[in-house]
N, C-alpha and C positions, 0 to 999 in steps of 0.2 A: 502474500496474504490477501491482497487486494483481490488481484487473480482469481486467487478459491473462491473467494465471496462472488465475485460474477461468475463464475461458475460452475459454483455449488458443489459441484461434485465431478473428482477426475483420474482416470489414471496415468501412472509414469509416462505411459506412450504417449497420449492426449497432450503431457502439462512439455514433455520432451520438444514435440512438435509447437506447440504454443511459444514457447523457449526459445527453439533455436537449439538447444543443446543435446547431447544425449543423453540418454534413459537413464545408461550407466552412470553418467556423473550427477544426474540427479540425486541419486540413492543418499548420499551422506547428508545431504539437505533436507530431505525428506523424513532421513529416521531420526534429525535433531528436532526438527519441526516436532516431530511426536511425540518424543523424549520431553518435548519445552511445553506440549500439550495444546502446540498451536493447530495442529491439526490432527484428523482423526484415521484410522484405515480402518475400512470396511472390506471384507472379504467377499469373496463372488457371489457366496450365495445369501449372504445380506444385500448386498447391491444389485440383483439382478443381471449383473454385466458375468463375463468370463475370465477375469483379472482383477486383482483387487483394484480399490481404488480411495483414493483419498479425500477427504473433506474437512471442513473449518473445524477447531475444535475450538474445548470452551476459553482457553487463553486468546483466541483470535476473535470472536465475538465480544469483548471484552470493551462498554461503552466507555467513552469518556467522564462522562458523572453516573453512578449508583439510580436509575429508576425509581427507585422505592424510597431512597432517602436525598435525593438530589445532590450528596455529597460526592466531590470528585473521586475520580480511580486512578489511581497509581499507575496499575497494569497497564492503562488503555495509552500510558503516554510512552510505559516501555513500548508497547507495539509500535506505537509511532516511530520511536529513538530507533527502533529494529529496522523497518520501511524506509525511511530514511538512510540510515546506513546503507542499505542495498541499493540505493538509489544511489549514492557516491559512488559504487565499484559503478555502478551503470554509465554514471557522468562519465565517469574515466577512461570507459572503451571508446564511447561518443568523443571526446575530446581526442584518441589516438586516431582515428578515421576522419576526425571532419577537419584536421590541420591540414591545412592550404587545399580542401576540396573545394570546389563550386560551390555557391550556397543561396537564396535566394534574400531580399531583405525585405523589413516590413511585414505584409502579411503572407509573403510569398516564403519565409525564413522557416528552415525547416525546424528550429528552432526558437524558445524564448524562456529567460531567465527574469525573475524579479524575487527579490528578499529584498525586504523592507522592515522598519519597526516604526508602529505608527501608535497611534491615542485611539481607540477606539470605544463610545460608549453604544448604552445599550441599542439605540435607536441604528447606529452602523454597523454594530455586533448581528443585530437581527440580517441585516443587509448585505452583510458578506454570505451570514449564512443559506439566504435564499441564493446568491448567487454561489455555490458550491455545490447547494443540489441540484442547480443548473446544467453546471461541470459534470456533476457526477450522471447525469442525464444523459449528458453529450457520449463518456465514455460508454457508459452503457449501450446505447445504439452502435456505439464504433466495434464495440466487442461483439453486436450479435452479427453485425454485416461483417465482419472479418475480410475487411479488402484495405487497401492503401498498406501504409507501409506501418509495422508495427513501431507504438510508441509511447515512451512513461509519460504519466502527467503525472503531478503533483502537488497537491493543490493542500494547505493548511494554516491554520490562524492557532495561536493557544496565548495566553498572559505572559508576559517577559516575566520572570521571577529572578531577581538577582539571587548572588550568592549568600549575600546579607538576610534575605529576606527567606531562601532558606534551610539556612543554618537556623534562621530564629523558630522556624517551625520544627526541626529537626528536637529542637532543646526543648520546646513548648509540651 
């Protein structure tokens, strides 16, 4: 979903090659994505292109708090929980390739991991946030020069919400 959003707009072949995968195995992905309304297809001659193609729909725009009522969104944490998941099968193939390969350490490391739970009030709250459009700056540039070697980032903060806490809302 990340993807589409830099993106904006793609077909099979474009998101295949973007991928690494084939076209063909894209297909089941793609008609769930639209089924789930996470994403859109546009036909040739809406899109201008010669193949249809694909784009964000409205489950995948889907902000983390309500604009108009500043009240949180549900949706926008399933999309997270979604992105997330995909990013586990991803760790996983990383994790079968980089066992006993060469690797660089420090800043040289082709990799890096951090999960943490920490205290955050507003004045850090604001401060992670600028540093994330930061992030999201950086990928952006990475995705329009399309050189080096492809790579997930992942980057999020949200409230620890126990079980306790809710269940209590659930019954609220």
């Amino acid at each position: 979903m990340i993807l589409m959003r830099g993106l904006g707009e793609s077909t099979v072949n474009e998101l295949a090659e973007i991928t690494g995968r084939s076209a063909q195995s894209l297909y089941p992905h793609l008609d769930a994505l639209v089924a789930a309304r996470f994403l859109e297809v546009r036909e040739p001659g809406e899109s201008g292109r010669r193949s249809r193609s694909f784009v964000c729909g409205p489950a995948c725009r889907a902000a983390p708090s309500d604009p108009a009522t500043g009240r949180g969104n549900a949706q926008a944490a399933e999309v997270a929980a979604l992105l997330l998941h995909d990013a586990c099968a991803r760790l996983r193939r990383y994790g079968q390739i980089s066992e006993g390969a060469p690797g660089g350490v420090g800043l040289d490391s082709p990799s890096a991991f951090s999960v943490e739970l920490t205290w955050v009030d507003e004045e850090l709250r604001r401060a992670l946030n600028a540093h994330f459009d930061a992030i999201r700056e950086l990928i952006q540039k990475g995705r329009m020069q399309r050189s080096g070697r492809r790579t997930n980032v992942i980057v999020a903060h949200f409230p620890d919400v126990t079980l306790r806490e809710a269940k209590a809302s659930r019954d609220a």
